[in-house]
C-alpha positions in Angstrom: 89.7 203.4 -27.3 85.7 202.7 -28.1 84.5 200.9 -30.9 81.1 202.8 -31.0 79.9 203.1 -35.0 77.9 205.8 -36.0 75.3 205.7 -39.1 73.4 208.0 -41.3 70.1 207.5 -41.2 70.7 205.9 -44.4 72.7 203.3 -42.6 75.6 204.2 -44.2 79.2 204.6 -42.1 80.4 207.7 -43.0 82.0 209.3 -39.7 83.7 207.9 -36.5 82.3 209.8 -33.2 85.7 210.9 -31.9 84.6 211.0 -28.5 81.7 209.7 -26.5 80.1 210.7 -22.9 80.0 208.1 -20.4 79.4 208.3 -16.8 80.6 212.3 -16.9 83.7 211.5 -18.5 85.1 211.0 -22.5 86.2 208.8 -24.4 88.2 208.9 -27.8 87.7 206.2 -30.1 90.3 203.9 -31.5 91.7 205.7 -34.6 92.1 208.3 -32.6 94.3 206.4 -29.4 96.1 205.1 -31.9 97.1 208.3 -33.8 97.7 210.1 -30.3 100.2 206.8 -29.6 101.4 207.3 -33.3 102.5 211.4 -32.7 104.0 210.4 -29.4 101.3 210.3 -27.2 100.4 213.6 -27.3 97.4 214.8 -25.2 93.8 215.7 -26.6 92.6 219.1 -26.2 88.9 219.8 -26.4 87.8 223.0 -27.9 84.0 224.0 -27.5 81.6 225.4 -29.9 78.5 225.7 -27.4 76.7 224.3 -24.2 73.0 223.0 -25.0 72.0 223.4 -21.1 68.5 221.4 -22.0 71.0 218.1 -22.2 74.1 219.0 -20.8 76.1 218.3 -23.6 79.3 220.2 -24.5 79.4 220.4 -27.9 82.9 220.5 -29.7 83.7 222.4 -33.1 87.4 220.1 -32.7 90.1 218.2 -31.5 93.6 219.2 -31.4 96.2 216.8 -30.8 99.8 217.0 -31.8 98.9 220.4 -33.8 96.5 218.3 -36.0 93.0 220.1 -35.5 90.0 217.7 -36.3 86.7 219.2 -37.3 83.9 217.5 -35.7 80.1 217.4 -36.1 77.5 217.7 -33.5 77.9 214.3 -32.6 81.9 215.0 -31.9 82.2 212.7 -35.0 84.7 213.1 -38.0 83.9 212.4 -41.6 86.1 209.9 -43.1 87.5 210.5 -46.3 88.1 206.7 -47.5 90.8 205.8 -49.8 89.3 203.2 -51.7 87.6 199.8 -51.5 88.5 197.0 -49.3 92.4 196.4 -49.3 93.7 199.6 -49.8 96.0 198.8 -46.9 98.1 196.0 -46.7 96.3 193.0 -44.4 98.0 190.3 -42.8 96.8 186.7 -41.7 97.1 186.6 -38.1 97.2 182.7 -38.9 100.8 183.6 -40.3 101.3 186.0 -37.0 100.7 183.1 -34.4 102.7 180.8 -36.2 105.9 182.7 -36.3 105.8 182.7 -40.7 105.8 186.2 -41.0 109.0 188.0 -41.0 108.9 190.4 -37.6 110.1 192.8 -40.0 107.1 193.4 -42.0 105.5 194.8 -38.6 108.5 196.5 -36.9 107.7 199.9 -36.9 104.2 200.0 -38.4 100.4 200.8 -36.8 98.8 197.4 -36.6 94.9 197.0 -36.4 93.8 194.1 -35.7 90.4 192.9 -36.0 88.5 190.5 -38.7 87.3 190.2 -42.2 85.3 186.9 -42.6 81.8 187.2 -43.6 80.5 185.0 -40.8 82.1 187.2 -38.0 79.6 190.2 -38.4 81.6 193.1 -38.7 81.2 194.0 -41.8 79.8 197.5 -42.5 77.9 199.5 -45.0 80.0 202.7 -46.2 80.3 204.9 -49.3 83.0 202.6 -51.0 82.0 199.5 -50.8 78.4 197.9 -48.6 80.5 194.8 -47.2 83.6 196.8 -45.7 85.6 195.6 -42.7 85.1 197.4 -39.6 88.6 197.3 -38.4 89.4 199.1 -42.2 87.5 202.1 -40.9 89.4 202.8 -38.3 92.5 202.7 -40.6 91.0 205.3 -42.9 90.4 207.0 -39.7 94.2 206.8 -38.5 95.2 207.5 -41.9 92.8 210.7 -42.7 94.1 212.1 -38.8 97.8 211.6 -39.6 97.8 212.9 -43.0 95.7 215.8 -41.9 93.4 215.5 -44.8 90.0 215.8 -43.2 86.7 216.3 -44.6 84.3 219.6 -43.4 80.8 219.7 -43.7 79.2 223.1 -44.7 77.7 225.2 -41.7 73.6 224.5 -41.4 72.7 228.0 -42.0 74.7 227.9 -45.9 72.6 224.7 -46.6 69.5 226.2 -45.4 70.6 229.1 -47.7 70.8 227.1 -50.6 67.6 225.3 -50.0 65.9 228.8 -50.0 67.7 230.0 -53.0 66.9 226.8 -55.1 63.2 227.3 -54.1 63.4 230.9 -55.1 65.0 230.4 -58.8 62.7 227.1 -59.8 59.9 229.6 -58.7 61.1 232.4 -60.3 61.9 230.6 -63.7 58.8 229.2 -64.1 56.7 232.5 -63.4 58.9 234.3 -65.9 59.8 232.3 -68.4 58.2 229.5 -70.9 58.5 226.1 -69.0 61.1 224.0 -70.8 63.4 227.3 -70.7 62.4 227.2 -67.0 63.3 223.4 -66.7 66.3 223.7 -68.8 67.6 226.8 -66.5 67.1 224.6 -63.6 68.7 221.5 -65.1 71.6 224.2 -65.8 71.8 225.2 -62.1 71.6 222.0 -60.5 74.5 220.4 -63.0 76.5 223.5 -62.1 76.1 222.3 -58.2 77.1 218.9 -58.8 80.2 220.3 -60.6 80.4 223.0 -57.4 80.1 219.8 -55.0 82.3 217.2 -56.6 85.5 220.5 -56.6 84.5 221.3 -53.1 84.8 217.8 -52.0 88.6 217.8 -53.5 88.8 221.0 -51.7 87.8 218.6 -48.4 84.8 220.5 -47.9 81.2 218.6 -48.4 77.8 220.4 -49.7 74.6 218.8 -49.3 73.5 216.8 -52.2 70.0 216.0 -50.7 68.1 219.4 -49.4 69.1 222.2 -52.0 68.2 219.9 -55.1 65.6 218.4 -53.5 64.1 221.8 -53.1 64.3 222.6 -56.3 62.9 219.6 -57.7 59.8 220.0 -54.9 59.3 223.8 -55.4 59.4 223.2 -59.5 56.8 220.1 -59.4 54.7 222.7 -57.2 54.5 225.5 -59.5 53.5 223.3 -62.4 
């Protein structure tokens, strides 16, 4: 499978693109070879959202395999829900490996990344849990999140569009009908009650938008005053 990363625009690693187009065919990334090989090989089926004609790219709402169904983006990329900082999964020394001091035991029967950790071998990546994380760690979230079938769904565009709109609407509203601290109390009120809405959702493995809506608010209240 590909190694491709994918980051925000923040330059933060967040998701793994699933698949990527190359020469008019696809191909699945890492985590997910390794999960298919994990569920006995089991094939990958592709199920479209739309077709954008302008680029001719097929644009997938999943991935089933093994009756696991992966939400994607737009990108055909998964958020990863990471389990912790660095270490969360066992690692082994592939010094001890080579030299025959590790019990075959402690592999028999386990999904074995391997890759590196050392500072100086430059794959180190920024992600929500830690800014120095090893890049072969991400794809054992990844394997992880696609086996336990706990995976993480961004909101549709059109509900965070909504929200933007309707955060604009009630700093507006506030502050032409009432006195301004009330106002900037309400609005403290409402935005708190979001973060509290977001941090349950996120449990719920579904993410809001913690940029546009309050930013909108913040924006549309500064305005008005």
């Amino acid at each position: 499978g590909h190694l491709v990363p994918l980051q925000d625009i923040d330059g933060v690693q967040r998701r793994v693109p699933m698949l990527i187009k190359l020469e008019g065919g696809y191909y699945e990334a890492m985590s997910l070879a390794v999960s298919r090989l994990a569920l006995g090989n089991v094939p990958v089926v592709m199920v479209p959202s739309d077709f954008r004609a302008e680029d001719n790219q097929l644009t997938l709402s999943r991935i089933e395999i093994g009756g696991q169904k992966i939400p994607l983006d737009v990108y055909a990329s998964a958020l990863i829900p990471y389990r912790g900082a660095s270490k969360v999964f066992r690692y082994v020394s592939m010094t001890d490996v080579i030299r025959g001091t590790l019990s075959p035991d402690e592999l028999r029967d386990k999904i074995v990344i391997v890759g590196t950790s050392a500072q100086g071998l430059r794959d180190l990546r920024n992600t929500p849990v830690e800014e120095d994380f090893s890049g072969v760690e991400i794809h054992a979230n990844a394997v992880d999140t696609i086996l336990r079938g706990e995976y993480l769904r961004e909101v549709p565009f059109w509900l965070t569009t909504a929200l933007i709109f309707s955060f604009a609407l009630v700093a507006g509203a506030t502050l032409m009908t009432l006195p301004m601290l009330v106002a900037a109390l309400f609005s403290i009120l409402v935005l708190t009650g979001y973060l509290f809405a977001a941090s349950y959702y996120f449990d719920q493995g579904i993410v809001l938008n913690l940029v546009y809506p309050p930013l909108s608010l913040f924006l549309t209240y500064g305005s008005v005053v």
